[in-house]
Biopython code that builds the backbone (N, CA, C, O; Angstrom):
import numpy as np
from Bio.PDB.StructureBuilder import StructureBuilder

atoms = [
    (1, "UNK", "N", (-20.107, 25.857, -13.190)),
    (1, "UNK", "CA", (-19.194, 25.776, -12.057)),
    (1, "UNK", "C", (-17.836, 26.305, -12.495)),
    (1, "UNK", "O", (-17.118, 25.887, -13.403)),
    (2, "UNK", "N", (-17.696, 27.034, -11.886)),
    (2, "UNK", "CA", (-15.860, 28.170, -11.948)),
    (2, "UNK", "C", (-15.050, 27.031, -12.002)),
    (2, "UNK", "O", (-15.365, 25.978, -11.448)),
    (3, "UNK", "N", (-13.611, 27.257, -12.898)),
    (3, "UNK", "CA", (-12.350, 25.990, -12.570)),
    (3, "UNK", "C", (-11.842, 26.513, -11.579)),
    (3, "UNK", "O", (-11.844, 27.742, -11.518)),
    (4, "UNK", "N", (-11.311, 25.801, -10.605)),
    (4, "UNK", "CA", (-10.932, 25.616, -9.319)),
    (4, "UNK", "C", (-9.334, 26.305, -9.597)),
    (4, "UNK", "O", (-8.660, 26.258, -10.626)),
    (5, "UNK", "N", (-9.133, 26.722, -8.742)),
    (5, "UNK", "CA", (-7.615, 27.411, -9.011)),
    (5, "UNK", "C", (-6.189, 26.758, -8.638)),
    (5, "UNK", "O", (-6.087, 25.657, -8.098)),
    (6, "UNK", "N", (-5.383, 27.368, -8.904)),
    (6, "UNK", "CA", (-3.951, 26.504, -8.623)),
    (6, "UNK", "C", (-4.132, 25.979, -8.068)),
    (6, "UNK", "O", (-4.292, 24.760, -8.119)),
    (7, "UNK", "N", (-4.214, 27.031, -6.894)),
    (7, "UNK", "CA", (-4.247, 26.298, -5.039)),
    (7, "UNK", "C", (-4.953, 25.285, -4.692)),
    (7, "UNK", "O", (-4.695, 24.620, -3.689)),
    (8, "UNK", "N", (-5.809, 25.079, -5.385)),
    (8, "UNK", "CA", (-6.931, 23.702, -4.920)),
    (8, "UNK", "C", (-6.646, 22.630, -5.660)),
    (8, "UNK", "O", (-6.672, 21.509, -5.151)),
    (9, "UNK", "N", (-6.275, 22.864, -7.212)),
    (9, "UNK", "CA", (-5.918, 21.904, -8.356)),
    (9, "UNK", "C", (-4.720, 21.146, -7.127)),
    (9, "UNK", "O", (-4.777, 19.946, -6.859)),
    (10, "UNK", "N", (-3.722, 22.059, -6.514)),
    (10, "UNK", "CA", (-2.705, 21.594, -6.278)),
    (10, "UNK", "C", (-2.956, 20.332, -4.774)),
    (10, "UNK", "O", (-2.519, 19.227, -4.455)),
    (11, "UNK", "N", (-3.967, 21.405, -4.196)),
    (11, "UNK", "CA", (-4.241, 20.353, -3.001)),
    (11, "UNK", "C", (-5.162, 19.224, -3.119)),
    (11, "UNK", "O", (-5.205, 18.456, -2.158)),
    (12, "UNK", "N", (-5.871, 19.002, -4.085)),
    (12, "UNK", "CA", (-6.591, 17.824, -4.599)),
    (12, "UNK", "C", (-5.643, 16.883, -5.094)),
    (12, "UNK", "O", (-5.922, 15.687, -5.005)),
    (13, "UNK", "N", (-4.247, 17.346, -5.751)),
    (13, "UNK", "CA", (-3.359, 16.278, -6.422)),
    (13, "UNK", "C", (-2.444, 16.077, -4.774)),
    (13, "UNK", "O", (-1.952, 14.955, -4.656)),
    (14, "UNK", "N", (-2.319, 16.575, -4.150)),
    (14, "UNK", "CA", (-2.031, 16.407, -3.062)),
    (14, "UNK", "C", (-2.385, 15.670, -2.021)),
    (14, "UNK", "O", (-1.614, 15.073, -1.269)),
    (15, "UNK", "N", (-3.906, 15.714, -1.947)),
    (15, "UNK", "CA", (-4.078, 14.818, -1.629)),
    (15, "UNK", "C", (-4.166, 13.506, -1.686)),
    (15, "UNK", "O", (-3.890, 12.663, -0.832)),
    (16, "UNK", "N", (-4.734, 13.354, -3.191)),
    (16, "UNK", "CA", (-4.441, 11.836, -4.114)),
    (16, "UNK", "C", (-3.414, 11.316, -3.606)),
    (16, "UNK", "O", (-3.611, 10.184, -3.164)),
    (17, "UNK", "N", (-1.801, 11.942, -3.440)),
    (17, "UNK", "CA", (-0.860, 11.531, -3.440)),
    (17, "UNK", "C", (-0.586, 10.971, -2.033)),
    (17, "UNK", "O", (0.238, 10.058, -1.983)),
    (18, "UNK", "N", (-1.243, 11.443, -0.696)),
    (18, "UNK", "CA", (-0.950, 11.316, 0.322)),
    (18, "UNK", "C", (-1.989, 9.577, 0.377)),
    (18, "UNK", "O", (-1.605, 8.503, 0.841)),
    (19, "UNK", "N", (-3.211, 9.879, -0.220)),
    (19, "UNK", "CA", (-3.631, 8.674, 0.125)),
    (19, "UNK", "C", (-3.162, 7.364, -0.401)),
    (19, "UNK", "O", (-3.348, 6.292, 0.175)),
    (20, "UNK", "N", (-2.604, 7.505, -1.421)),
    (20, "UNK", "CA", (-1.925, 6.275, -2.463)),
    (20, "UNK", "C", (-0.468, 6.117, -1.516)),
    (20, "UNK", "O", (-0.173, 4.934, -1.346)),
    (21, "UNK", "N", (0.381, 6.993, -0.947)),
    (21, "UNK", "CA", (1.338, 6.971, -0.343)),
    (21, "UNK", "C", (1.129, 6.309, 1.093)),
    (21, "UNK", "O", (1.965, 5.596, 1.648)),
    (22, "UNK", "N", (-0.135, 6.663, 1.611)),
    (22, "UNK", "CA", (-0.428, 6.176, 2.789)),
    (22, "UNK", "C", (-0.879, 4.568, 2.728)),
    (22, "UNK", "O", (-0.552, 3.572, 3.373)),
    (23, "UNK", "N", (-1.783, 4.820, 1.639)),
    (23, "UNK", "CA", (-2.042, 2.708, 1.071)),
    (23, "UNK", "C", (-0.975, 1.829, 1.253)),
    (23, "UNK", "O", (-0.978, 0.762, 1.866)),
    (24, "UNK", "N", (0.380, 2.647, 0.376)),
    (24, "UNK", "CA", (1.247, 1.530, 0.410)),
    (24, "UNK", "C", (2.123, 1.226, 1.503)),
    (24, "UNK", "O", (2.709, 0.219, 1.900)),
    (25, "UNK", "N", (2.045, 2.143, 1.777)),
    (25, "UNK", "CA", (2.659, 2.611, 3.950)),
    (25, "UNK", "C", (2.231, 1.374, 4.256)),
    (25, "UNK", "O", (3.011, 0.430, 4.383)),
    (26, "UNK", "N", (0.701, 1.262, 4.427)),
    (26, "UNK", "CA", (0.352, 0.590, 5.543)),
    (26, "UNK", "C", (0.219, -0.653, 4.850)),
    (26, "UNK", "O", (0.476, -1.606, 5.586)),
    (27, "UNK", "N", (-0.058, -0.929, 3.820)),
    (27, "UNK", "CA", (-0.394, -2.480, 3.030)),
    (27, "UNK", "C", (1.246, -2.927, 3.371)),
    (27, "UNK", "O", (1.313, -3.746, 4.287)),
    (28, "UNK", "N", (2.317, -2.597, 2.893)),
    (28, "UNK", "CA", (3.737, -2.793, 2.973)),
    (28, "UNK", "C", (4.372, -2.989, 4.265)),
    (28, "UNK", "O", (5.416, -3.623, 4.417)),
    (29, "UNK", "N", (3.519, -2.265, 5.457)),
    (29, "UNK", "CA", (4.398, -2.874, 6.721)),
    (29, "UNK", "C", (3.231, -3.493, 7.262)),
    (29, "UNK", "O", (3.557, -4.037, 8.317)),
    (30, "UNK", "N", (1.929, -3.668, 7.000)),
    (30, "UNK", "CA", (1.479, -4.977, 7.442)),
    (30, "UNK", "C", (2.119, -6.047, 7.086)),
    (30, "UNK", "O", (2.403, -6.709, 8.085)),
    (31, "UNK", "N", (2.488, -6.534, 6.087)),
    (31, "UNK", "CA", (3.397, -7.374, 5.529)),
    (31, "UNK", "C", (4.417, -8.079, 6.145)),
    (31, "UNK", "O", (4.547, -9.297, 6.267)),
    (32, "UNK", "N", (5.312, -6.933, 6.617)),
    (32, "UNK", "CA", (6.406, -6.785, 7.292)),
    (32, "UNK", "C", (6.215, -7.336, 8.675)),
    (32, "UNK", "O", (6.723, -8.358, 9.136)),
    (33, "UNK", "N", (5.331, -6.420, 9.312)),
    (33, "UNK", "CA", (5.006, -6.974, 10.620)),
    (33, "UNK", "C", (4.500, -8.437, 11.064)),
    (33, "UNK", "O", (4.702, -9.044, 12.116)),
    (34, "UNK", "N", (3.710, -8.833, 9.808)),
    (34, "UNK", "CA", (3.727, -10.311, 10.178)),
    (34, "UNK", "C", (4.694, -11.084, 9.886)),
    (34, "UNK", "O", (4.855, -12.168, 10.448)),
    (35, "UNK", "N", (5.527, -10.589, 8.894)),
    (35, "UNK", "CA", (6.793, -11.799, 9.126)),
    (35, "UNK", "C", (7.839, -11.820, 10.444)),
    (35, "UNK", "O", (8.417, -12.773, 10.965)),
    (36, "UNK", "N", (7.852, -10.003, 10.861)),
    (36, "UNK", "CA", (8.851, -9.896, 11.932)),
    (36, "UNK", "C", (8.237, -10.821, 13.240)),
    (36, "UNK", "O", (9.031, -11.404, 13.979)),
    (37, "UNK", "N", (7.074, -10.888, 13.416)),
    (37, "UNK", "CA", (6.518, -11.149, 14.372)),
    (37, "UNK", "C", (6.061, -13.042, 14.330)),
    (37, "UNK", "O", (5.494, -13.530, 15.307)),
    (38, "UNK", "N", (6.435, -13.983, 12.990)),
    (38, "UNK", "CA", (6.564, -14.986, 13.022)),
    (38, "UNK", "C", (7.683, -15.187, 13.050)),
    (38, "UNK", "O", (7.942, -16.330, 13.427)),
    (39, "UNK", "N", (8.822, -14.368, 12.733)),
    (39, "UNK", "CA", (10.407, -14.811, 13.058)),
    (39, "UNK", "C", (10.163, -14.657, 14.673)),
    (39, "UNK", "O", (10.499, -15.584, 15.410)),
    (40, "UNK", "N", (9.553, -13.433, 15.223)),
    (40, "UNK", "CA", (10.242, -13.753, 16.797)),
    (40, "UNK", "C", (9.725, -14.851, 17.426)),
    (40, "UNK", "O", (10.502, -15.605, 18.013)),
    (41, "UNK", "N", (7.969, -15.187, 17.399)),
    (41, "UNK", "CA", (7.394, -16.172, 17.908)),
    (41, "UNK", "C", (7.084, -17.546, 17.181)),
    (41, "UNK", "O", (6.299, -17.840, 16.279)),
    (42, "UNK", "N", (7.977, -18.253, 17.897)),
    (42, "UNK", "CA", (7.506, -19.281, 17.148)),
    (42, "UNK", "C", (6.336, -20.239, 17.228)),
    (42, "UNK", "O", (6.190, -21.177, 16.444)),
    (43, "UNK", "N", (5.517, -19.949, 18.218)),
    (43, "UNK", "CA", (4.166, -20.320, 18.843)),
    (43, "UNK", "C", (3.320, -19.482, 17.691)),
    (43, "UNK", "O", (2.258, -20.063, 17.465)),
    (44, "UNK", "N", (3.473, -18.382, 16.966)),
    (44, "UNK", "CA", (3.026, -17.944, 16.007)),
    (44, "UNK", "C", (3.086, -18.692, 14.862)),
    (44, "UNK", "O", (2.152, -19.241, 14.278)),
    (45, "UNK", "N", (4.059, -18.678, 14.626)),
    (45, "UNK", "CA", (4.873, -19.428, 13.113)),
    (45, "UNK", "C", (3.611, -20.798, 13.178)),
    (45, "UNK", "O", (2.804, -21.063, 12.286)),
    (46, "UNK", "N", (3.726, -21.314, 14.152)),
    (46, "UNK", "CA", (2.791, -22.999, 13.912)),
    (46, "UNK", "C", (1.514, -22.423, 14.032)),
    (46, "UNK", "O", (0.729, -23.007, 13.286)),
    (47, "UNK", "N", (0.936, -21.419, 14.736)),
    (47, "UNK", "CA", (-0.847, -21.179, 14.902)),
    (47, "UNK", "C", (-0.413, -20.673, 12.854)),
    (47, "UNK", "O", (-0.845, -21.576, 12.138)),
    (48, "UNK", "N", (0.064, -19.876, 12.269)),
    (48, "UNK", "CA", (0.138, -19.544, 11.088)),
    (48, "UNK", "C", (-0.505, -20.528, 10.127)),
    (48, "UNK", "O", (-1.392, -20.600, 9.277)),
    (49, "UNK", "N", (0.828, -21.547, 10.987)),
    (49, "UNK", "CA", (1.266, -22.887, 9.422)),
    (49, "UNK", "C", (-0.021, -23.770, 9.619)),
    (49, "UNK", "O", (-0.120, -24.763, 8.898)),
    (50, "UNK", "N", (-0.964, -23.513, 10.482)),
    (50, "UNK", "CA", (-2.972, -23.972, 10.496)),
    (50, "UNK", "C", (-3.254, -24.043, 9.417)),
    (50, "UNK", "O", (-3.716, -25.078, 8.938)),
    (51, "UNK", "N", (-2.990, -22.623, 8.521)),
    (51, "UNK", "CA", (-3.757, -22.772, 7.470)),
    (51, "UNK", "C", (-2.771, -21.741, 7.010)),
    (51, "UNK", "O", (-2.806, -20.522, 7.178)),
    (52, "UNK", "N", (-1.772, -22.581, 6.316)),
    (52, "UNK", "CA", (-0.597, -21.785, 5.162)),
    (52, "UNK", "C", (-1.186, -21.680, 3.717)),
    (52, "UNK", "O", (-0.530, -21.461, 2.698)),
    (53, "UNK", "N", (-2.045, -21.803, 3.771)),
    (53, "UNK", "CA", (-2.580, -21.139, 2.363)),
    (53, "UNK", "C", (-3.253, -19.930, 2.149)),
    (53, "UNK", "O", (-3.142, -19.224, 1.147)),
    (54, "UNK", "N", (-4.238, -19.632, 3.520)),
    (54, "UNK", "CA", (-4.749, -18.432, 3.834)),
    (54, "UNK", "C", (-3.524, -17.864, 4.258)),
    (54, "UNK", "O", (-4.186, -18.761, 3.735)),
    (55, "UNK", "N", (-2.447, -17.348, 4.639)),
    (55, "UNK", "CA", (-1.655, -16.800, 5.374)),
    (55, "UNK", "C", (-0.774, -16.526, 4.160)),
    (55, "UNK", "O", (-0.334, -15.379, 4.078)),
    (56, "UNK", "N", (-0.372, -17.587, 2.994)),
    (56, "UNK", "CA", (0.401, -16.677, 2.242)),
    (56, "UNK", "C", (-0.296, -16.068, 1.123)),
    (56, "UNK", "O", (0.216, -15.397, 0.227)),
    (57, "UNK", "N", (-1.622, -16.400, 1.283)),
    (57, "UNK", "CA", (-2.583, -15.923, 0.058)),
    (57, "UNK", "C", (-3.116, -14.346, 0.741)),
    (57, "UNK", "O", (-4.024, -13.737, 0.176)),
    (58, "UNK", "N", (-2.593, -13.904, 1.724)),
    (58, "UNK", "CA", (-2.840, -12.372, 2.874)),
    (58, "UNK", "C", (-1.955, -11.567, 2.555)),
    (58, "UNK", "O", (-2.111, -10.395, 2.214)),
    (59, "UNK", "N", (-0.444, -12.491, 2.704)),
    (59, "UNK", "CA", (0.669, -11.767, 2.150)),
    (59, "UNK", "C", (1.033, -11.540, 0.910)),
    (59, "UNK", "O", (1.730, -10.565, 0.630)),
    (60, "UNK", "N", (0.571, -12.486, -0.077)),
    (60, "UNK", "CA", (0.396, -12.125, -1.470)),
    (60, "UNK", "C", (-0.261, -10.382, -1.812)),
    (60, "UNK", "O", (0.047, -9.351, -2.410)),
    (61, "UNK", "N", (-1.273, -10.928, -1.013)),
    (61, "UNK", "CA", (-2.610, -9.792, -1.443)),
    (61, "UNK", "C", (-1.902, -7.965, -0.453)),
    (61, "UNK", "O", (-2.482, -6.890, -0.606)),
    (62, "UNK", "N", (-0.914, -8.100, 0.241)),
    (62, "UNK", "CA", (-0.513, -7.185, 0.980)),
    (62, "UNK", "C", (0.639, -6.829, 0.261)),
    (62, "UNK", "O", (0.767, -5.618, 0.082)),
    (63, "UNK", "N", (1.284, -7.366, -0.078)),
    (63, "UNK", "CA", (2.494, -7.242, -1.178)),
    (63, "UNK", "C", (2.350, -6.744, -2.308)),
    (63, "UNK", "O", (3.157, -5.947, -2.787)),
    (64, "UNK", "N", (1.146, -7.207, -2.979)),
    (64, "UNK", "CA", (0.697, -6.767, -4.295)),
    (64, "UNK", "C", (0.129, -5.562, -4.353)),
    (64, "UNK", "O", (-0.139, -4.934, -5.378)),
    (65, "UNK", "N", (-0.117, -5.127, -2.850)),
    (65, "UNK", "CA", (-1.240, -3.833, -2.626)),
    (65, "UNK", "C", (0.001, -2.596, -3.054)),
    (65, "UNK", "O", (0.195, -1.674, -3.847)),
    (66, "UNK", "N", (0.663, -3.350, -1.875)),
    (66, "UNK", "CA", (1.794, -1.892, -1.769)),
    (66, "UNK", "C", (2.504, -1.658, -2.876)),
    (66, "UNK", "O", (2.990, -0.565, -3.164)),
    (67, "UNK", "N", (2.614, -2.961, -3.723)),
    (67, "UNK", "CA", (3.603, -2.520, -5.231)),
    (67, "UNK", "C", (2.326, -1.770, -6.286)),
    (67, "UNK", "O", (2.613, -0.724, -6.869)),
    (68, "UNK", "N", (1.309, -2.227, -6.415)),
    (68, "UNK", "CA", (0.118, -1.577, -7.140)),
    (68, "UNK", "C", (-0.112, 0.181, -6.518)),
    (68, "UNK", "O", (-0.096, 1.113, -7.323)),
    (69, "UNK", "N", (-0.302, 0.399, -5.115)),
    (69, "UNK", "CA", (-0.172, 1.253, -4.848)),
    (69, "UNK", "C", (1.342, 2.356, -5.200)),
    (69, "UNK", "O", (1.216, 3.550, -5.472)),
    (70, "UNK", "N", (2.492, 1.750, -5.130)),
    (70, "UNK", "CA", (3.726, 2.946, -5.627)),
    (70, "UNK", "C", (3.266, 2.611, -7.242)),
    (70, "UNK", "O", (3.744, 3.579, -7.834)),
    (71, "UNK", "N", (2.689, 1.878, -8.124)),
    (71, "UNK", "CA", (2.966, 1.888, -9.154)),
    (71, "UNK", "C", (2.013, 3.345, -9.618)),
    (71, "UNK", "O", (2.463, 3.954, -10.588)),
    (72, "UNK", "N", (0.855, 3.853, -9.026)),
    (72, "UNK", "CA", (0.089, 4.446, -9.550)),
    (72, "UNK", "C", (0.329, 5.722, -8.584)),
    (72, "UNK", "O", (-0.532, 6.594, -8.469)),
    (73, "UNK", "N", (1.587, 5.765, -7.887)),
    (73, "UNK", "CA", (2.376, 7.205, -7.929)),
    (73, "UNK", "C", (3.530, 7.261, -8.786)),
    (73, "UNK", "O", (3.897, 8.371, -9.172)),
    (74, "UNK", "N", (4.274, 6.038, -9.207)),
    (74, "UNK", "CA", (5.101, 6.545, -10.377)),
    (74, "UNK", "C", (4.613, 6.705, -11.652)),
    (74, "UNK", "O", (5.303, 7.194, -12.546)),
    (75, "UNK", "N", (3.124, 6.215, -11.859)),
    (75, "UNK", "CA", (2.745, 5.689, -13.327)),
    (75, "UNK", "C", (3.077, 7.376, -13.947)),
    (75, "UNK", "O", (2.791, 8.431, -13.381)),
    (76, "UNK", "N", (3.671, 7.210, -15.096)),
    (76, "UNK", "CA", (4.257, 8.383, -15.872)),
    (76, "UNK", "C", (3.332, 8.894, -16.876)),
    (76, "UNK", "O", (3.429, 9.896, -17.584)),
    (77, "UNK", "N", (2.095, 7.704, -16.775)),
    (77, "UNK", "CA", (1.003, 8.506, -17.727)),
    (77, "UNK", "C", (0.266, 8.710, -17.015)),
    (77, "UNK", "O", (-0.666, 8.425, -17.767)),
    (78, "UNK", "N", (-0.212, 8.982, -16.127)),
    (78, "UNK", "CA", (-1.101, 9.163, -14.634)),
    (78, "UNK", "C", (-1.882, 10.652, -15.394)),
    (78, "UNK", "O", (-1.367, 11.520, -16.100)),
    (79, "UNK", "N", (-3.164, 10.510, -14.955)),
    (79, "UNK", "CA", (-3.152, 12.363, -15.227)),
    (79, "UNK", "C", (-2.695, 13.137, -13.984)),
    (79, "UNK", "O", (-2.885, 14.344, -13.835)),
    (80, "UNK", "N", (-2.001, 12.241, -13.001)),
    (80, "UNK", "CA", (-1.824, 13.276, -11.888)),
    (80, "UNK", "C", (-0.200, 13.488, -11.575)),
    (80, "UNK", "O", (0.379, 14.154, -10.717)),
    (81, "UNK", "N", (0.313, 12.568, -12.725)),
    (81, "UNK", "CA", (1.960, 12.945, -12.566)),
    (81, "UNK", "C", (2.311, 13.758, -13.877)),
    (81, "UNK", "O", (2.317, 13.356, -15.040)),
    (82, "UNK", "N", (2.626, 15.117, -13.330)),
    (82, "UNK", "CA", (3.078, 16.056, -14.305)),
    (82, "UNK", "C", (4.449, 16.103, -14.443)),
    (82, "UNK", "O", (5.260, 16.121, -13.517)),
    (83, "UNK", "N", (4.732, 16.127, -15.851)),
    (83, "UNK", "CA", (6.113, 15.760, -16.276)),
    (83, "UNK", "C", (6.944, 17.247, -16.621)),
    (83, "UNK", "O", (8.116, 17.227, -16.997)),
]
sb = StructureBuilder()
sb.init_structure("model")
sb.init_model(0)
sb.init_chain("A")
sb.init_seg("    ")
for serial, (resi, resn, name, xyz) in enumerate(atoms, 1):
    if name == "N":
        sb.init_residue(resn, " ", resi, " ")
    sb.init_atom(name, np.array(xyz, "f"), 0.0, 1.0, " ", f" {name:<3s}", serial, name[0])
structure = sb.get_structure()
């Protein structure tokens, strides 16, 4: 099999990058959105506080996504971040 050329090397790292960028997009304002949306409702806030262990054990796991996700677009030994 032929090595793939710039142009493709480049759009394969390109893409990597869009999907790891897009992970933390959306893991990071799910996050967001449920807190904005228990500050406005507070009929929310109490259906939440049902079961506050599942609810901050969601936001844990959504928080951790989006920082795991930017970590493995800054990681500096990445094979896909060229220095």
């Amino acid at each position: 099999m032929p090595a793939s050329s710039p142009d493709d090397q480049f759009e394969q790292e390109l893409e990597i990058f869009r999907r790891e960028s897009e992970g933390a997009t959306q893991f990071f304002y799910a996050y967001l959105a449920v807190h904005a949306t228990v500050a406005d409702h507070e009929s929310v806030h109490n259906l939440l506080n049902q079961a506050p262990l599942f609810w901050n054990t969601a936001l844990a796991g959504m928080q951790t996504a989006s920082l795991i996700a930017l970590g493995r677009i800054f990681d500096q030994n990445s094979a896909h971040n060229y220095r």
